[in-house]
N, C-alpha and C positions, 0 to 999 in steps of 0.2 A: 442703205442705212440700216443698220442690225434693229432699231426700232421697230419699223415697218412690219419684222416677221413676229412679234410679237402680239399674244392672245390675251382679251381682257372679257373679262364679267364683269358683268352689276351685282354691286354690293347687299345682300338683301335687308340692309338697313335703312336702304333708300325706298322711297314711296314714291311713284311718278305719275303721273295724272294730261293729259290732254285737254288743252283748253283751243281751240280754234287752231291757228300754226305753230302752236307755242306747248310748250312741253315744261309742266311745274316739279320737281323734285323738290321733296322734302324729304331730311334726315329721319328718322322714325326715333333715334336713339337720344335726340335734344326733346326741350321742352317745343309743345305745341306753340307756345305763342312768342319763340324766337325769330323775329323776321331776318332775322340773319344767317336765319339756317334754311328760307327758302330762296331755290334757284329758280330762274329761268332761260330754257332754251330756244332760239330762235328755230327756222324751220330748218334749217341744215345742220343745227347742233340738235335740233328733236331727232331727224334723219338718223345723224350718227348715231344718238343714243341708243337707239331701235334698231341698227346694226350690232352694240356691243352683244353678243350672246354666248360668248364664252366656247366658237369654234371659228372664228371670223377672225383672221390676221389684220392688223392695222393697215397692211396694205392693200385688202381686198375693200374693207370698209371705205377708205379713201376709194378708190377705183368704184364703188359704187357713187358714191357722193360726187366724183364728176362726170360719171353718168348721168346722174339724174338733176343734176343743177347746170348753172352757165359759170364753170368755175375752171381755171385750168388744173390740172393735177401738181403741179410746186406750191402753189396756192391751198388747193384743198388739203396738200402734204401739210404743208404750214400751219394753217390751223386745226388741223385736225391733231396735230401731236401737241399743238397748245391747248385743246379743250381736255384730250387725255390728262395732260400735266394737272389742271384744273380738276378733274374727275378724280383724279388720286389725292389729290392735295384735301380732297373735304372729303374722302373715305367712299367715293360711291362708285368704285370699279377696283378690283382687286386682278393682280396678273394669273394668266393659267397658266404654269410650267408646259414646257415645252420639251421634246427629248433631242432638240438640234443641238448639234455641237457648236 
């Protein structure tokens, strides 16, 4: 899937913070006290987050994440291109050109 080979960064409008398994993102660019612009990620979507780093293809990050969880890899495929989708959709990962044809 041509997805998979694509590279993504974190937006540096995002602020994330660690709370116990759970991983808070807040927009930095909305007002402080829009609760609607704060996220939460569970501990496999914290995982992922903390793989995007802007030299990590979609499919090595999945390939990490069913490493380290009890998830099969169509499964981790699966949501892992649904949380990407999610991540661009409110601005907090932007794609890194790539020079594959």
């Amino acid at each position: 899937m041509h997805s998979l080979g694509r590279i993504f960064q974190k937006d540096s409008s995002i602020v994330s913070r660690r709370v116990a398994d759970e991983v808070i993102l807040v927009p930095i660019r909305r007002r402080a006290g829009d609760v609607e612009s704060i996220y939460t990620l569970n501990q496999v979507g914290a995982r992922a987050w903390e793989l995007i780093d802007g030299t990590r293809r979609v499919e090595e990050i999945r390939d990490r994440i069913v490493a380290e969880f009890e998830v099969s890899q169509e499964n981790a495929e699966e949501d892992l291109l649904t949380l990407l989708e999610q991540f661009n959709e409110i601005g907090a990962i932007t794609e890194v050109p790539t020079h594959e044809a």
